[in-house]
N, C-alpha and C positions, 0 to 999 in steps of 0.2 A: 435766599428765601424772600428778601424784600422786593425784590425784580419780579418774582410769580407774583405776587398778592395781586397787583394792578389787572395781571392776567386771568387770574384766578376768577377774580370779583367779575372781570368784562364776560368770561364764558358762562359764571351761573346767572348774570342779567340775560343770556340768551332764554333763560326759561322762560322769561315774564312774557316771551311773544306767546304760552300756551294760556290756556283759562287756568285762574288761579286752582279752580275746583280740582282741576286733574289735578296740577302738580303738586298742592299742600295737604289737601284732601277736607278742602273745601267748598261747599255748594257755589256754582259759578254765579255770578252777579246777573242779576233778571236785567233783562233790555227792557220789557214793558216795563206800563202804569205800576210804581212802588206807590202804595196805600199806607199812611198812617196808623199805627194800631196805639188804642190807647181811647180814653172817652171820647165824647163829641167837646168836651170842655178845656178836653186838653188838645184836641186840633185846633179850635180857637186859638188858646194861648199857642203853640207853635204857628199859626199863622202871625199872629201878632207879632213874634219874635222872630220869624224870619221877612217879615213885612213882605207875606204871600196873601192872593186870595186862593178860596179854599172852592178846591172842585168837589160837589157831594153825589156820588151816585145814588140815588134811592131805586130800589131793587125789591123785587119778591122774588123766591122761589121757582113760581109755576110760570112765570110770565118768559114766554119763547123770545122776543126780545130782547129780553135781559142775558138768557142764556148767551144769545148768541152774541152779543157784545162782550159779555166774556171770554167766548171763544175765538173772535176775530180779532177784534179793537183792544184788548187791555193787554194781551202776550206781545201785541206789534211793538218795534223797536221807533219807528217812527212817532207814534201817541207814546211812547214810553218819552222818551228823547225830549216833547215841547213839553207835557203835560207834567214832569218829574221835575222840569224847570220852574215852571211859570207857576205851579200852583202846589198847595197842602191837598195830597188827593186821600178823599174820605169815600166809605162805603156804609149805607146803612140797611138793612133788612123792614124795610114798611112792615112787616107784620112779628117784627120784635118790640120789646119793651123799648128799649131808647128810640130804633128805626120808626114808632109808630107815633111816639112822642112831636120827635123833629119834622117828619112827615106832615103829621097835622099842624105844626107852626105854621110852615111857609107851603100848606094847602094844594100837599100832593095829591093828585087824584088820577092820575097815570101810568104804567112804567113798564122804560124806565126811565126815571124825572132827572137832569143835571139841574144841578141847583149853582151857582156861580156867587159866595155870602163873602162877603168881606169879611176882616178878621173880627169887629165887632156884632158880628152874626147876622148885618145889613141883606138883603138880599138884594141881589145887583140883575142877575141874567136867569134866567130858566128856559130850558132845553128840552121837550118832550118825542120821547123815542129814542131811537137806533138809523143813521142814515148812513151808515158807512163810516168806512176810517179815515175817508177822505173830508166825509162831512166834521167828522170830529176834527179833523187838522184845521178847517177851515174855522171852524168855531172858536177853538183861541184865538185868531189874528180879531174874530167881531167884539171877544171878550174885553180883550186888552186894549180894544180902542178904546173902549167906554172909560169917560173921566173919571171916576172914581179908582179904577185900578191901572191907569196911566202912572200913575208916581209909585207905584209899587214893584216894576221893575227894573231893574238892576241893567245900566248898561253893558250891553253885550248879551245879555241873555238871548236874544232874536238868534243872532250870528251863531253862538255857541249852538244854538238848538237845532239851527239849519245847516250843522255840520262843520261850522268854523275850529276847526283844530290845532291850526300852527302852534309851534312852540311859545312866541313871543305873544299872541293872542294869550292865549292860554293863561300867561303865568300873572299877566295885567289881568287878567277876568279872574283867576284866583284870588287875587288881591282886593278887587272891589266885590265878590260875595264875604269875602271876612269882612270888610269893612259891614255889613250890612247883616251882619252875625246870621251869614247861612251858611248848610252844610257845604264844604267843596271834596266831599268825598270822589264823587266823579269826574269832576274835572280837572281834580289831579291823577286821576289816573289814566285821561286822557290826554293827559299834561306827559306821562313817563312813555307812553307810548307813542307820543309824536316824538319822542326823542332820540336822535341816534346815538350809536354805542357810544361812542366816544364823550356824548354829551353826558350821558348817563354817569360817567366812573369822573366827570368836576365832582372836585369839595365843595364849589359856589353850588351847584344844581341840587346835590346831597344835602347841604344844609338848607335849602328850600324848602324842598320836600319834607326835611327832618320839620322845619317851622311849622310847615301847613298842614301835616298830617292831624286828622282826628277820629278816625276809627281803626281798629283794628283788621275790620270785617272787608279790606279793600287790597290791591295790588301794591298800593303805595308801603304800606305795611309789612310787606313781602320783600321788596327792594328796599328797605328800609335793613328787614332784617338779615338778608344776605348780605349788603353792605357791611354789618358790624361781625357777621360769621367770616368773611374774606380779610378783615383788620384788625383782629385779637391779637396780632403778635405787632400792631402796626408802630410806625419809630415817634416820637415825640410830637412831631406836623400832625400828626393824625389823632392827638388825646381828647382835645377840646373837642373837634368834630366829632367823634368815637361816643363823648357824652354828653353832646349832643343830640346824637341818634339815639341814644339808649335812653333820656327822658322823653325822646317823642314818642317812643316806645310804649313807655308806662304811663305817658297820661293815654293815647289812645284808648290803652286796656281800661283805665279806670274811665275814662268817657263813655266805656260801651256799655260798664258794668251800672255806673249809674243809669244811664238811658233804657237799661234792660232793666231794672229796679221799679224805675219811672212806670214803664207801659207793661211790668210784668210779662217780659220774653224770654219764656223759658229756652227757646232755640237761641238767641242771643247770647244767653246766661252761659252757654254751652261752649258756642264760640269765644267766649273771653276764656273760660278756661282751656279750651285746645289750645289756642294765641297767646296766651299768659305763659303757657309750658315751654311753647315755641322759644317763647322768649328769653326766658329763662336758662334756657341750654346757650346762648350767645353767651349769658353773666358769666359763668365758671367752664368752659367748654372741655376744660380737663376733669370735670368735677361731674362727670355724671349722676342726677337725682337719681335717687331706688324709686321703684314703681312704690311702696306704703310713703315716703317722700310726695310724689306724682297726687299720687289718692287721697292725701291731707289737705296737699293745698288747692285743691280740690274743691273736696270737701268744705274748706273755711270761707269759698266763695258761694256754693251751695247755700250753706250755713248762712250768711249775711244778708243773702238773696231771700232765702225763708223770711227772716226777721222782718227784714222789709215789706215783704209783699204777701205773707201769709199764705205761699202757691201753694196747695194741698198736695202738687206732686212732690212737694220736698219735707211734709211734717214728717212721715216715717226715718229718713235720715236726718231730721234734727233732733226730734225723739231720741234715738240713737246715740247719738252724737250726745247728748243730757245726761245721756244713763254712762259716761263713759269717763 
């Protein structure tokens, strides 16, 4: 039986070449522009904390520009790729309460306006219209020359955005976004995918991974967790790694739950508990939870999430949940 496990584990790493979304039955990772949700106060503080500056699209409704920049430029994998890197990307609606606030600061009269603010809310660059997504490509290399956000980033970041993938790139470029307390959700999973099979099933590479992972919501997480479904019965060599993976495990889940607490994301809030369950079946795997088991704990995260964030889609199950 210990001679399969090795085998075992190499054939369900075959899966990860599919999008996660089929195989676990989760939404596949967006290639564009990922947008910050959450105030315009808290994208400050996370630009400060990732010592990013912050791209702000200012946007209306009716403006056929604006549409069309949505349609072309923010779904592309290429503006997805530098911009996901180099900056905290923000959206705001000119003709909303906050959109119309910020707008009037830095004297939008346009759109759609790119506004380019350091994380102390500086205004560095501004960018009026739509020219293509070539022009957008072009526009970060003018951004990033400008001194002020020269020291903001991270070496490697150019390389990795123009496609720099090797393994050994990769895992030194993982290593100086931690240093620099940013997310490395992607590029560790850029990191399993430049790997081959054989590389994938090291305990050195596995406990990597197990260190670096911090979301739930990624591929890494997935290989994470078929690694520990393939080593339940694993012999002694395998313990420490084993729990290893299974704390990288439960901090992820609790990283996402706080962060979905944080910015009040109810789709988030979702996926921790789908990935919570997931996980879960690894801990006793002879020990199947009952679905009112499934529906509690659940529920206690629901519950929590209420508390915290007041979401009106969960007072009726907290209520509930009061009366009980």
């Amino acid at each position: 039986m210990k001679r399969l496990l090795p085998r075992l584990f190499l054939a369900m790493l075959l899966i990860l070449r599919i999008p996660s979304g089929l195989v676990f039955g989760q939404p596949s990772h967006q290639s564009g522009v990922m947008f910050f949700k959450g105030s315009w106060n808290a994208a400050l503080a996370e630009a400060k904390r990732q010592n990013k500056p912050i791209f702000l699209d200012v946007y209306t409704t009716w403006c056929p520009p604006c549409k069309r920049m949505d349609r072309e430029a923010f779904p592309n994998p290429r503006i997805g790729a530098s911009y996901n890197v180099h900056f905290i990307n923000y959206r705001l609606d000119a003709e909303l309460r906050e959109g119309h606030e910020i707008a009037k600061r830095y004297a939008v009269a346009s759109y759609p306006t790119a506004l380019f603010i350091a994380s102390d809310g500086r205004l560095i660059h501004r960018a009026v219209g739509y020219g293509g997504v070539n022009a957008m490509l072009a526009q970060v290399d003018h951004v990033l020359s400008m001194s002020p956000f020269k020291g903001t980033i991270a070496k490697g970041d150019r390389d990795y955005a123009k496609g720099r993938h090797e393994p050994a790139f990769l895992k030194k470029y993982i290593a100086t976004r931690q240093l620099l307390n940013r997310p490395v959700n992607d590029v560790l999973d850029a990191y399993i995918d430049a790997l081959t099979e054989t590389e994938r099933t090291s305990h050195e590479i596995v406990a990597f991974i197990a260190e670096s992972l911090q979301s739930s919501d990624t591929r890494a997480f997935s290989y994470l967790l078929l690694y520990r479904s393939s080593h339940t019965h694993a012999d002694r060599a395998d313990e420490h790694l084993n729990a290893v993976v299974s704390d990288a495990l439960d901090r992820a889940i609790t990283n996402d739950f706080e962060q979905a607490s944080l910015t009040n994301d109810a789709i988030l809030l979702e996926k921790v508990i789908v990935n919570s369950n997931r996980k879960s079946t690894t801990d006793m795997p002879a020990i199947a939870r009952t679905d009112a088991e499934r529906q509690a704990a659940a529920n206690n995260y629901r519950l929590r999430f209420y508390r915290q964030t007041k979401n009106v889609s969960y007072q009726a199950l907290a209520d509930s949940l009061s009366h009980q």
